[in-house]
C-alpha positions in Angstrom: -23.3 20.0 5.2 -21.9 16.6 5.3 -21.7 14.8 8.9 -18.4 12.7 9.9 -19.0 9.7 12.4 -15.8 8.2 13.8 -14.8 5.1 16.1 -12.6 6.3 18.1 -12.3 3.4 19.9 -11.1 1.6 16.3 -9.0 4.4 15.0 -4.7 3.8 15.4 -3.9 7.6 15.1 -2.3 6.5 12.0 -2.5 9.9 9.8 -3.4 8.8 6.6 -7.2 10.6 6.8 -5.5 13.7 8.2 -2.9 14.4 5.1 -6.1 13.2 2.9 -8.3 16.1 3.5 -8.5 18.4 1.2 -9.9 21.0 3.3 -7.0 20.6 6.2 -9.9 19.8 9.0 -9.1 16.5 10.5 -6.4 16.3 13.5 -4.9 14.0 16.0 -6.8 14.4 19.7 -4.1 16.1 22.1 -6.6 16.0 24.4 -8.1 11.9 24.4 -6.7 8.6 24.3 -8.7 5.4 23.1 -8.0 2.0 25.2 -5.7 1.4 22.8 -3.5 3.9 23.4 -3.6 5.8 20.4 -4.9 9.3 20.1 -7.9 9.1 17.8 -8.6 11.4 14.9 -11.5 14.3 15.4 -13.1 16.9 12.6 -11.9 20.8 14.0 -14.6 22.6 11.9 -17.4 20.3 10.7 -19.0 22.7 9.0 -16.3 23.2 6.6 -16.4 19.3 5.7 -17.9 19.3 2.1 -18.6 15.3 2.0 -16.2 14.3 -0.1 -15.4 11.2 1.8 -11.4 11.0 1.1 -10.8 10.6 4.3 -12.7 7.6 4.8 -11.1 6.0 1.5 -8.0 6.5 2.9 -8.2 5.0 6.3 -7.4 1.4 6.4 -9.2 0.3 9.3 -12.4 2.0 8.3 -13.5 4.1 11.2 -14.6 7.0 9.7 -18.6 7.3 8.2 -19.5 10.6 6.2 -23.0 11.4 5.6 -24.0 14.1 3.3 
């Protein structure tokens, strides 16, 4: 099982990791806020992540880590 890592505090809720995924687990908080204002991205089922790190290729500011 692969382990995601994001700053939060970094991320601009931009998207681009979320349409990425190939297994449709990455979302936009509706819960948090970062100081920035932006609502940061989080994993719903992190067991389903299979490592394959397109979402961290994707996002420009480079706030996501994945481990496997």
């Amino acid at each position: 099982m692969a382990k995601l890592t994001f700053r939060e505090d970094l991320c601009k809720g931009c998207g681009l990791c979320v349409t990425a995924c190939p297994k449709k687990i990455l979302a936009l908080s509706k819960t948090k806020l970062n100081h920035k204002g932006h609502a940061p991205v989080e994993c719903t089922d992190p067991a389903a992540c299979v490592g394959c790190a397109s979402c961290a290729l994707m996002c420009p500011d480079c706030v996501i880590t994945v481990e496997r």
